[in-house]
C-alpha positions in Angstrom: 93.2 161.1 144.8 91.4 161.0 147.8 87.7 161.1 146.3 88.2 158.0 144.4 88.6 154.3 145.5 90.7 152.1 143.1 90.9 148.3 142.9 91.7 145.5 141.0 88.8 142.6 139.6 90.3 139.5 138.1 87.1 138.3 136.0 87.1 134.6 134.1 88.8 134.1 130.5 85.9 131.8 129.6 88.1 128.8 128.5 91.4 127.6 129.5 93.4 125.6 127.2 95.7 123.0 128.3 98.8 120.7 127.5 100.6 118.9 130.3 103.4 116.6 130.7 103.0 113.0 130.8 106.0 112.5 133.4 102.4 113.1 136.1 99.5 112.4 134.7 97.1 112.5 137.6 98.5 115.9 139.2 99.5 117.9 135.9 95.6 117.8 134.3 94.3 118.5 138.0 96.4 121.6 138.8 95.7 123.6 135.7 91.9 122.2 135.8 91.7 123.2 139.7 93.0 126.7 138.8 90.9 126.9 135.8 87.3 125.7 137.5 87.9 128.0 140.7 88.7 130.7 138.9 85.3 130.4 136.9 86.7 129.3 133.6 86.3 125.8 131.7 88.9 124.1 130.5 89.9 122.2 127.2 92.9 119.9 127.9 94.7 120.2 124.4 95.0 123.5 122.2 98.5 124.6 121.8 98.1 125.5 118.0 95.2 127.7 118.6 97.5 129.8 121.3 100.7 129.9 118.6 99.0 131.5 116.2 97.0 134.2 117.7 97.6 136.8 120.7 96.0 133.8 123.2 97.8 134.2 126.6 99.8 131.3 127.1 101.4 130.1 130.5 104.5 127.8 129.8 106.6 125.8 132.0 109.3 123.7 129.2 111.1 122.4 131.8 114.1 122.9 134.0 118.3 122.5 134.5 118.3 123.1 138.2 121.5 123.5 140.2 122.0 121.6 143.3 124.6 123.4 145.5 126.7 122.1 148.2 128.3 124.7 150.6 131.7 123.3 152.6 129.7 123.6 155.7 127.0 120.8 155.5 126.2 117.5 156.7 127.7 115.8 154.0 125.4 112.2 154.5 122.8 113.6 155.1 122.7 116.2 151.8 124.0 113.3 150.0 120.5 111.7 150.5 119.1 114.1 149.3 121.0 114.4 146.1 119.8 111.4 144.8 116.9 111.3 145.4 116.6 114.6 144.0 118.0 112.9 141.0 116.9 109.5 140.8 112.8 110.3 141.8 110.4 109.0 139.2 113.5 107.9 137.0 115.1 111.6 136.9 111.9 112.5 135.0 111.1 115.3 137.2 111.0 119.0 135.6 112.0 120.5 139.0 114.8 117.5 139.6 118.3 118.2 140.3 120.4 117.9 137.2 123.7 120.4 138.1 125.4 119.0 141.0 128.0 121.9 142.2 129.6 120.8 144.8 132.6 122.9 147.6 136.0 121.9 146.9 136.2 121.7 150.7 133.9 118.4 150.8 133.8 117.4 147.3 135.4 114.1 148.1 133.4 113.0 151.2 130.0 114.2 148.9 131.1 112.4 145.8 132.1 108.7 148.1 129.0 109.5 149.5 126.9 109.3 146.9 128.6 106.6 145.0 127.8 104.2 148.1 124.2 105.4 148.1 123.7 104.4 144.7 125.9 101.2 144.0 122.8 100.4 146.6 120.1 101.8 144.3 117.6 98.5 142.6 116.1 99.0 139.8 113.3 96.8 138.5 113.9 95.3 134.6 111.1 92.6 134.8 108.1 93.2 133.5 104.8 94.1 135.8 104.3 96.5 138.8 107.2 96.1 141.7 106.4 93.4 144.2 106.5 94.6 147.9 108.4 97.4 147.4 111.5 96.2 147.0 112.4 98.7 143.7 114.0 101.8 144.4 113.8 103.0 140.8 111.7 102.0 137.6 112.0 102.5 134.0 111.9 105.8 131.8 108.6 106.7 130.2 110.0 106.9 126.8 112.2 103.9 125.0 113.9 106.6 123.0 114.9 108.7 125.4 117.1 105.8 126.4 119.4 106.7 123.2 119.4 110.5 124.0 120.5 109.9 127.8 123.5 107.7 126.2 124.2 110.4 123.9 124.8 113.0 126.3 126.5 110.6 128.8 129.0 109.9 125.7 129.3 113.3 124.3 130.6 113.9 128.0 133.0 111.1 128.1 134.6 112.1 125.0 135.6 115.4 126.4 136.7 114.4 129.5 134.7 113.1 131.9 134.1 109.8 133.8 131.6 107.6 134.9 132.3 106.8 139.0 129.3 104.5 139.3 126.8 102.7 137.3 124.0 100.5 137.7 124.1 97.1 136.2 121.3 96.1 133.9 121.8 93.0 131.4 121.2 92.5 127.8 119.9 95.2 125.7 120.8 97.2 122.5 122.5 100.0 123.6 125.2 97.4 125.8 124.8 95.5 128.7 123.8 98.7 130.6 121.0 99.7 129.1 117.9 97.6 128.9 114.7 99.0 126.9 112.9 101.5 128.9 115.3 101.4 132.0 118.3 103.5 132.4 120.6 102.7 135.1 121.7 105.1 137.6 124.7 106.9 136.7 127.3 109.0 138.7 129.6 111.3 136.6 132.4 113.3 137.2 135.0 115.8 136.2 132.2 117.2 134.1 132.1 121.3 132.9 130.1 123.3 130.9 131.3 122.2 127.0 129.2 118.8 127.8 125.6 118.6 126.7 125.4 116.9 129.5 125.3 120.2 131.6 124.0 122.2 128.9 120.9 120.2 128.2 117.8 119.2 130.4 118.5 115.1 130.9 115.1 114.2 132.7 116.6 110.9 133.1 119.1 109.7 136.7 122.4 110.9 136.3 124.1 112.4 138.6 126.6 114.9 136.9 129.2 116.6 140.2 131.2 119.4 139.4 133.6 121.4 142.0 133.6 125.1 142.8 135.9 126.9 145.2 133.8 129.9 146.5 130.2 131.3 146.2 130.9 133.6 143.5 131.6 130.7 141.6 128.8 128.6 142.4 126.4 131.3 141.3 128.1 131.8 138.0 128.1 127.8 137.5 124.3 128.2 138.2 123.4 131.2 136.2 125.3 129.5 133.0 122.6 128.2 131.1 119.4 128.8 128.9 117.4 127.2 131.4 116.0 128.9 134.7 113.1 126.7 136.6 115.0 126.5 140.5 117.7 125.8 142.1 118.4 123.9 145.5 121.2 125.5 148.4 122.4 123.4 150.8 124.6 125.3 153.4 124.5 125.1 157.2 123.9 129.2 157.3 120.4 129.8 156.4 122.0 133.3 156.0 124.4 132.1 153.5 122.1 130.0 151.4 119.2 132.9 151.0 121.9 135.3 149.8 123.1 132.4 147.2 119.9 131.5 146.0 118.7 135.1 145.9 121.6 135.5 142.9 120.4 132.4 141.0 118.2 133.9 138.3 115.0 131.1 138.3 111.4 131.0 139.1 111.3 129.3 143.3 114.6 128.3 144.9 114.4 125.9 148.1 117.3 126.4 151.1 118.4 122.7 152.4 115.9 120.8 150.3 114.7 119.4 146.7 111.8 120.9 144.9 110.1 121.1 147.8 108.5 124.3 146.8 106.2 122.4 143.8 104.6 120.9 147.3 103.4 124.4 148.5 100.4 124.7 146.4 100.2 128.2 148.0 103.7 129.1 145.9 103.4 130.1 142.5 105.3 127.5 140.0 107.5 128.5 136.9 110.8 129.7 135.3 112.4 132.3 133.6 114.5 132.0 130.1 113.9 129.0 128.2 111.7 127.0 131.1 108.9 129.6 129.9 107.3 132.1 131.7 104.0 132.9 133.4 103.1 130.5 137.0 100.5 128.0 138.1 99.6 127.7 141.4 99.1 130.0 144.2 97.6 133.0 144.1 99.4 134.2 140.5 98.5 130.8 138.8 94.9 131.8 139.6 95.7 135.2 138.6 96.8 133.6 135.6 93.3 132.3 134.7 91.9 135.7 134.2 91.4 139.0 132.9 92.9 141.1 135.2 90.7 145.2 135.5 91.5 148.0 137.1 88.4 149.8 138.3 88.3 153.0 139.6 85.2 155.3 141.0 84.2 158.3 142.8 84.6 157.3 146.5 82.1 159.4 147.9 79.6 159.7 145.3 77.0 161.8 144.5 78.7 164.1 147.0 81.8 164.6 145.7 82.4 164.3 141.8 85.1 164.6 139.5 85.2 168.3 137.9 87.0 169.9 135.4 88.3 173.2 137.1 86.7 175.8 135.1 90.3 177.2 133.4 91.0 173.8 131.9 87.5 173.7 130.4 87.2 173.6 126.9 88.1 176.2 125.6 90.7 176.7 127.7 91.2 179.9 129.8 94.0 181.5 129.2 95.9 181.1 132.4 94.9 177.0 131.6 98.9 176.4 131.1 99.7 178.5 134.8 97.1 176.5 136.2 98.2 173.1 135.0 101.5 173.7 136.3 100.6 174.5 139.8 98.7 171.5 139.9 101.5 169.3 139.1 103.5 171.2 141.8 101.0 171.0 144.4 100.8 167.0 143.5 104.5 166.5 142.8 106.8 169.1 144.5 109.7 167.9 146.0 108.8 169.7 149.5 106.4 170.7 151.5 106.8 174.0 150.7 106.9 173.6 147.1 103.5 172.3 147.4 101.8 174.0 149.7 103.3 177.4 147.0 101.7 175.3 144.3 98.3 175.1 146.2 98.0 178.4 147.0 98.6 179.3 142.9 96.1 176.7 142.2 93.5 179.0 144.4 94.2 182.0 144.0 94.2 181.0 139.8 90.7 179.6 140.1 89.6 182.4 141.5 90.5 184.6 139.1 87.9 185.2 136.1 87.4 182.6 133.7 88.2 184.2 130.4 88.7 181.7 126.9 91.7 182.5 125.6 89.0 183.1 121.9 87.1 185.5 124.2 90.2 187.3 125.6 91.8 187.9 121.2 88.3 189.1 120.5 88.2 191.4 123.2 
């Protein structure tokens, strides 16, 4: 319709309610209030029974089971780094962290050694009070129970098959000499599959869980097994080869030969698919997110040129309305030129013809 202009306004909700994690506290209550305030709306940091029980638009992110995969054709040390930190970063408690470790048969070995050594050198702080001159590489959890829940799944796992390669030592506590309070030591695991919770469930806690696969296909079908769908990480030295990988993973950002990175692009929209929720924050959509989205649509040259009913489809109807309708939708829809231009020419030379109400015409 060349006589009108369309567009789209995004105008304010008016409030914006929100609940965020406590894993960052600073960032998580300034990205939804940034999005909210800039895109003209307040905002009410708590309200989540108000949204479950009406029809309130709700954006959710509920967390993440992301795959890290390991193609045979990287450098091994230097994606090993990597790894753990995309594992052991704020204690594991990371909703974007790395918590599938799939790994190419081809360099499983050299990976797995690799990342042993790297975290037999890990130190983790036990004493009370902030670390003193930096010499901590990891801290405690945030919650003391979720000390019990991270054992739980690292047993489950052990009881049907797998084993612990590495383990850092902490002394005197409840749960054994490994486990102190708050702090969880970092944990390598192996010969893990899919009947564990342990790679069925999010952890948000450091273990490392590695698990081989022996082609691409398989690695995307490792990835794509779970309830979960936040991101994934693909490490492979072909760009080419990691796109189409990570194009196949179905999640919400994915990040070629790097960890999470993507939750640092405040320009990228962030959020998942299946049980990690839906909607995004950030970028562009997550302001989108903040409003009511309208579709507007006027005359684009008015008063000049308005929108009128041609005279046989005015009520009542002529009675060529039906003839006239249809060679509209041909001269808009035909599948050729000619078709079209045939369905013009009707369109005229029906117009032109006298405008008779089919009531008129049975009278007469």
């Amino acid at each position: 319709m060349l006589h009108k202009s369309a567009r789209v306004e995004f105008h304010p909700l008016g409030v914006i309610g929100a609940i965020v994690p406590w894993n960052y506290p600073f960032h998580n209550i300034f990205n939804p209030m940034l999005a909210a305030v800039f895109s003209g709306n307040g905002i009410v940091i708590k309200v989540m029974e108000n949204a479950s029980k009406t029809l309130t638009p709700v954006t959710l992110e509920l967390g993440g089971k992301d795959a890290f995969i390991v193609c045979d054709d990287v450098d091994v040390p230097h994606v090993a780094q990597i790894a753990v930190r995309g594992a052991l970063q704020s204690s594991g408690q990371n909703c974007a962290g790395a918590e599938r470790f799939y790994v190419h048969q081809d360099v499983y070995d050299s990976f797995k050694a690799q990342v042993i050594k790297i975290v037999k050198s890990v130190r983790v702080r036990f004493s009370q009070g902030p670390p003193l001159e930096a010499r901590y590489d990891m801290g405690a959890i945030c919650l003391q129970e979720h000390a019990d829940k991270l054992q739980s799944l690292v047993n489950d796992a052990l009881e049907k098959g797998a084993e612990i390669a590495v383990r850092g030592k902490l002394f005197f506590g409840s749960l054994g000499d490994d486990v102190v309070g708050q702090f969880y030591p970092p944990t390598v695991i192996l010969n893990v599959n899919h009947s564990m919770r342990l790679m069925q469930e999010e952890i948000f806690g450091p273990i490392i869980a590695i698990m081989k696969f022996s082609s691409d296909e398989e690695a995307i079908m490792l990835a794509n097994d779970t309830t979960y769908g936040l991101g994934c990480a693909v490490f492979s030295g072909s760009q080419r080869r990691a796109r189409s990988i990570a194009s196949r993973i179905y999640c919400g950002f994915a990040v070629i030969n790097d960890f999470a990175s993507s939750y640092m692009c405040q320009s990228l929209p962030f959020g998942g698919v299946k049980n990690s929720g839906f909607g995004r924050f950030a970028g562009v959509e997550g302001l989108r997110a903040c409003c009511l989205i309208k579709a507007v649509v006027e005359d684009r040259w008015w008063p000049y040129i308005k929108t009128k009913i041609p005279k046989p489809l005015q009520y009542p109807v002529a009675e060529n309305a039906f003839e006239v309708q249809e060679s509209l939708v041909e001269t808009l829809y035909g599948l050729s030129i000619w078709d079209r231009l045939r369905g013009l020419v009707n369109v005229i030379k029906l117009l032109s013809e006298p405008n008779i109400p089919d009531e008129t015409r049975k009278a007469q």
